[in-house]
Structures are given as C-alpha cells and as structure tokens.
C-alpha positions as CSV (number, residue, x, y, z in Angstrom):
1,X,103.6,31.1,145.1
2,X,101.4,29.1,142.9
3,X,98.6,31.6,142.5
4,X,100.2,35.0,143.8
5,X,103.5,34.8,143.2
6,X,103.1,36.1,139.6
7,X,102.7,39.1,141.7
8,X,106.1,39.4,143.4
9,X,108.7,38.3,141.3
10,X,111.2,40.9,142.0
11,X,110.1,40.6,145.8
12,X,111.4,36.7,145.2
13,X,114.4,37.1,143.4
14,X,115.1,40.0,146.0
15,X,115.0,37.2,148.8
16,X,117.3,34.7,147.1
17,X,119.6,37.2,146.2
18,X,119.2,38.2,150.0
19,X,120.4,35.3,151.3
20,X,123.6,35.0,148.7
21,X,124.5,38.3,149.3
22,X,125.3,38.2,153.2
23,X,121.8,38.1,154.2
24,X,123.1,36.9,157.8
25,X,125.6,39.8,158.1
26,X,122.5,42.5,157.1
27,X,120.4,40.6,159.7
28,X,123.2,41.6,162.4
29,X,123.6,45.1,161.5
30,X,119.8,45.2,162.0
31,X,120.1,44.0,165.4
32,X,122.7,46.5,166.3
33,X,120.7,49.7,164.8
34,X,117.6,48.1,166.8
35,X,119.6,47.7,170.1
36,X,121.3,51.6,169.6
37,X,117.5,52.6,169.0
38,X,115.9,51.0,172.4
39,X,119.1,52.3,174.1
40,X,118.2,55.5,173.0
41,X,114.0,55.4,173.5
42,X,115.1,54.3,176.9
43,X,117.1,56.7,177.8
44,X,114.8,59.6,176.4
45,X,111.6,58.2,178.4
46,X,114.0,58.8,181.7
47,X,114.9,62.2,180.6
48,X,111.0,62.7,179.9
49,X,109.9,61.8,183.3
50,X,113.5,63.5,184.9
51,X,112.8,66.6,187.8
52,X,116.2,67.6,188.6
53,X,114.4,70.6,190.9
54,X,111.9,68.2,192.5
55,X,109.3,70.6,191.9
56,X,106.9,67.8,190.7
57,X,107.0,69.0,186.6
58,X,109.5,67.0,184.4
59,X,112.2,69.1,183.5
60,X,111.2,68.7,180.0
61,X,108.1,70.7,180.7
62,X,109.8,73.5,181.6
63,X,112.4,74.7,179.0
64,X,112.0,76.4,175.3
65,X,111.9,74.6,172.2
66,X,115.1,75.0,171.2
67,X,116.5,74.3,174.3
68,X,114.6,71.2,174.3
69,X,116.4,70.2,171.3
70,X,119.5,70.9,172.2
71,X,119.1,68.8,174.7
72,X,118.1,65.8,172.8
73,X,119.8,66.4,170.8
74,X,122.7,65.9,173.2
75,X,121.5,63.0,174.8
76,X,121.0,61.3,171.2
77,X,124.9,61.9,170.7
78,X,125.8,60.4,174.4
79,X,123.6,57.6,174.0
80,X,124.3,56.2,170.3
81,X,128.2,55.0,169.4
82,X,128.8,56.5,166.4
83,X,131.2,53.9,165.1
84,X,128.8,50.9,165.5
85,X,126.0,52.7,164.2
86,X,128.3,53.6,161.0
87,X,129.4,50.4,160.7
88,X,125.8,49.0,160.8
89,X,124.6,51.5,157.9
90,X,127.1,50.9,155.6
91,X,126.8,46.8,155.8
92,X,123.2,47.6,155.4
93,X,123.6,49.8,151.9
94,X,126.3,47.3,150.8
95,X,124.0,45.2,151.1
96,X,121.1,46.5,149.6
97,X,123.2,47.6,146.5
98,X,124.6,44.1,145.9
99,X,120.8,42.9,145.8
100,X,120.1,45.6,143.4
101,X,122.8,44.7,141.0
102,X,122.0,40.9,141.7
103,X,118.4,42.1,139.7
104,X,120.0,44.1,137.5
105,X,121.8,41.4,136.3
106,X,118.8,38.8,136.2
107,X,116.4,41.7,134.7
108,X,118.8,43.3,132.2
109,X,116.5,42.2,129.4
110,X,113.0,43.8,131.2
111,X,115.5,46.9,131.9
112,X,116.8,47.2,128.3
113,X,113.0,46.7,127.0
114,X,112.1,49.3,129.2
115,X,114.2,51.5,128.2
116,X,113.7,50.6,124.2
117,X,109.8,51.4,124.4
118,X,110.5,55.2,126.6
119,X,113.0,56.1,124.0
120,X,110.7,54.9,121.0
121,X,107.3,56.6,122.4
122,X,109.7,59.3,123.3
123,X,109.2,61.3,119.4
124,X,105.7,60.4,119.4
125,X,105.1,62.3,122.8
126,X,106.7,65.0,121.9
127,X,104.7,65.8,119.1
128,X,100.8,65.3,120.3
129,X,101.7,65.9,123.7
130,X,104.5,69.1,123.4
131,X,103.1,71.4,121.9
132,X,99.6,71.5,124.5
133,X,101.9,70.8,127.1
134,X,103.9,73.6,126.3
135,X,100.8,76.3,125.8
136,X,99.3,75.1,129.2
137,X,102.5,76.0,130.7
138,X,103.5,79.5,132.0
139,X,106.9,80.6,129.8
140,X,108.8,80.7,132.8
141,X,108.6,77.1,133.2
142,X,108.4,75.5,129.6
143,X,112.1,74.2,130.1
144,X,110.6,71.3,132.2
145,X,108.2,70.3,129.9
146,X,111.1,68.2,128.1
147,X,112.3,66.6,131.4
148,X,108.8,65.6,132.2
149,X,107.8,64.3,128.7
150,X,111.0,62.2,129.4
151,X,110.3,61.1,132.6
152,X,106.6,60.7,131.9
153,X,108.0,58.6,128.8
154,X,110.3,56.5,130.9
155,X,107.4,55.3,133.4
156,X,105.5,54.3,130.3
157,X,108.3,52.0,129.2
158,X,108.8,51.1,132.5
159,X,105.1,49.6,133.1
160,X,104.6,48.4,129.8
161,X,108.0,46.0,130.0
162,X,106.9,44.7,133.2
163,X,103.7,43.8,132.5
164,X,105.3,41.9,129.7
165,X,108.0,40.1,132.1
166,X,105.2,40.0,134.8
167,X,103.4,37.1,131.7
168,X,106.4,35.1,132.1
169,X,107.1,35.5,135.7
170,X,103.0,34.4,136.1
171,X,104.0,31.1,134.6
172,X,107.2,30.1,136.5
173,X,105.6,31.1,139.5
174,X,102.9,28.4,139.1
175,X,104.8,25.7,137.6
176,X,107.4,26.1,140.7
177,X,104.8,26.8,143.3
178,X,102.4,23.6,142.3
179,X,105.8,21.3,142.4
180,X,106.8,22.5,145.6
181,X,103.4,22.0,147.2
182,X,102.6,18.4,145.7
183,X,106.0,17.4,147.0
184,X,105.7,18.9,150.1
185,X,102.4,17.4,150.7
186,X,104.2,14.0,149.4
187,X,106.7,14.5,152.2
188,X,104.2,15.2,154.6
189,X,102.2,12.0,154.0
190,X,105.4,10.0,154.3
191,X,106.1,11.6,157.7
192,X,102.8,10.5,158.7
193,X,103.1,6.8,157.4
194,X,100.5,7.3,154.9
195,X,102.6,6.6,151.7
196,X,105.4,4.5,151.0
197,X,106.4,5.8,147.6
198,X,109.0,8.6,147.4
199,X,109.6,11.2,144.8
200,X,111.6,8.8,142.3
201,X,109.2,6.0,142.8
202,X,105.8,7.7,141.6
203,X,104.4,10.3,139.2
204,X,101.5,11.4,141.7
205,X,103.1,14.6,142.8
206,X,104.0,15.5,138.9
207,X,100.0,15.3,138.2
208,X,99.3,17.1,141.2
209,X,102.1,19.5,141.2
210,X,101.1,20.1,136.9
211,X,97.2,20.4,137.6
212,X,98.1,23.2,140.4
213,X,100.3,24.9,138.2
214,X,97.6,25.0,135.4
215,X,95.2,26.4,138.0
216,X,97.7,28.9,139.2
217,X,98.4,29.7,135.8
218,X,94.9,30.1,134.9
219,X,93.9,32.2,137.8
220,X,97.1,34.8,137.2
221,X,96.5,35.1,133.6
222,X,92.9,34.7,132.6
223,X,91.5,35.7,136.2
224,X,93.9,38.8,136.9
225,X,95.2,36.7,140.1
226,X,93.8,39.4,142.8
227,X,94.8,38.7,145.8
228,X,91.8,37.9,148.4
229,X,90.4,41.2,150.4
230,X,91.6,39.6,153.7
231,X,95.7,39.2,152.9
232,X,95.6,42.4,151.3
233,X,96.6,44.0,154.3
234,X,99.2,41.5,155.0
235,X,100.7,41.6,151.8
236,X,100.7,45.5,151.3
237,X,104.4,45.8,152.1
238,X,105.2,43.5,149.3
239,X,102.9,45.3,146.9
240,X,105.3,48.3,148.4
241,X,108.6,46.5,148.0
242,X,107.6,45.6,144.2
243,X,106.6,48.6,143.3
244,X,110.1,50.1,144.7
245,X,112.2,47.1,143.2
246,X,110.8,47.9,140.0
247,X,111.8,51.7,140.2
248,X,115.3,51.1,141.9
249,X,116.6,48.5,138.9
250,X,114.7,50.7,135.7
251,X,115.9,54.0,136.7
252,X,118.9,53.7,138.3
C-alpha cells in the first residue's frame, strides 16, 4: 500500500465498498454458482466415460456433433437448478452495481473531469483529425468517423483525469500505508514483550510511519512506482480490475 498502492486505488475503494455492500451475501452466491458448476463437471466426466452398449467406446465417441450437444446440452439443464442459479446471478450483479455506484459516488469529480477534457478536445479533433480521417475512409463508412472521434476523444479524457486523480491517490496511499505498517510493527513488538509503550504513549510509529510514507511517496511519483518483475504476475489481475473499474465508472 505504501509503495504500490498509488496503483490500485479504484481496486481499494472497490474492496471497502465490497465489504459495505453485502460482500458476505456475494461471497455465498459464489459458493452456490461454484457448487452448481462441480455438480455439473461431475456429472459430464460420467457421461464422458458412459458405454450404455458395452462395446468398450464411450458413448460420446460415437454420435454426431449435434447430437452431442443436444445431449449436453440436456444434461446441463438436468443437472443445474435453474432457480438457485438465478438467484445466485442476480445477488451477484446487484452486487456489482452497488459497488459501481459506491465509486461513482466517491469519483464523481475524476468522472466529471473526464468528461470536461473529451468534450473540450472534442472541437479540436474534429478539425486536424476529421477531415484526414474522413479522406482515409471509404464513403460508405465516413458516418463512423464522428462516433470514433468521440469515443477516441472520451478515452483521452478518460486517461488524462486519472492520471491526475492517480497524483493524489499516490499520496494517500503512502501516508496510510506507512501508518499502518509502523503501527502494526508497534503492535507486533508489544506482542513480543519488546516495547512497553503504546500508540498514545510515543511518537516512534509517527516518525516511522511519516519517513515510509515520504519514501512511498517518493518512489510513486519521482520513481514511476513499477512494480518489481517478480509480483507482476501476481498482481496482473489487479492491473486487470483497474483498468476495468476505470472504464465501468467513466463510461457508464
């Protein structure tokens, strides 16, 4: 948090937002899509290995294509409830849209900056990009070069407004991820009978907690806070989930 979390702010808020939302409840309907889908992989690895005429070749093996999925397709309906599975997916997109207007709410500002900068650049496209755009393109399709100037405008907005928000998130991310690790490691001591002194009773996790956050601060915004070659393919799905977050809440 102190030195990446500049990176993943939406990610962050996502989780919080999460966990006020009826994290617990979306955790269950996950459960319940995972169950129906190792009932189901279950049952189609007996119908794989199934020889109903004993001739030694799966009965799988033997039929058409279509028939084939016809069949699965009717062993997919058997298998799955239909009512718990629905059940399941709705909690899960309730869900997901009550985080997205909980960031909506939080980023309104990033949002309306965003899309403040697509409309402004919007004219200015037009008129040095247009009219090449426009020659370049057969006349059959020149009505799309509008849309896409829009879009490619939008995107624009879209990247320049977060890169902006991403200055501020940078900071906050350090200043709460060196306090949270000083006083953890404050904690820890006391746990091990190394320190008497608590939280109210010393400044040593302030100066500890401040000097990571100036590091953490220094490494996101002067060094470009890349993460190390070995957790990026850990941390790829959040790079993912950013990137998505980001989308979802500007254009939507």
């Amino acid at each position: 948090l102190c030195f990446f979390g500049g990176r993943y702010p939406l990610s962050l808020a996502a989780l919080e937002a999460f966990k006020l939302t009826g994290g617990s409840e979306m955790a269950v309907h996950l459960v319940v899509l995972k169950e129906s889908l190792a009932k189901l992989h279950k049952a189609n690895a007996e119908d794989d290995r199934s020889d109903a005429d004993r001739d030694g070749v799966p009965g799988v093996q033997q039929i058409e294509p279509k028939q084939l999925l016809v069949r699965k397709t009717a062993l997919a309906l058997k298998m799955i409830d239909p009512g718990v599975v629905q059940e399941a997916v709705g909690g899960l997109l309730s869900g997901y849209l009550g985080v997205i207007a909980a960031l909506k709410m939080k980023y309104a500002r990033t949002t309306a900056l965003a899309h403040s900068i697509g409309d402004a650049v919007r004219p200015a496209a037009s008129k040095a990009l247009g009219p090449t755009a426009l020659s370049v393109t057969p006349p059959e399709y020149r009505q799309w070069v509008s849309p896409a100037l829009n879009v490619v405008c939008k995107f624009f907005g879209m990247a320049i407004a977060w890169r902006l928000h991403g200055i501020v998130g940078k900071v906050q991310s350090s200043l709460v991820g060196g306090l949270l690790a000083s006083r953890a490691a404050l904690a820890m001591l006391q746990d091990a009978k190394l320190v008497d002194a608590s939280v109210s009773d010393t400044m040593a996790d302030e100066v500890v907690g401040w000097s990571l956050a100036a590091a953490g601060m220094y490494y996101q915004l002067v060094k470009g806070g890349e993460l190390p070659s070995l957790v990026l393919p850990v941390l790829w799905p959040a790079n993912v989930l950013e990137s998505w977050l980001q989308w979802s809440i500007t254009l939507t």
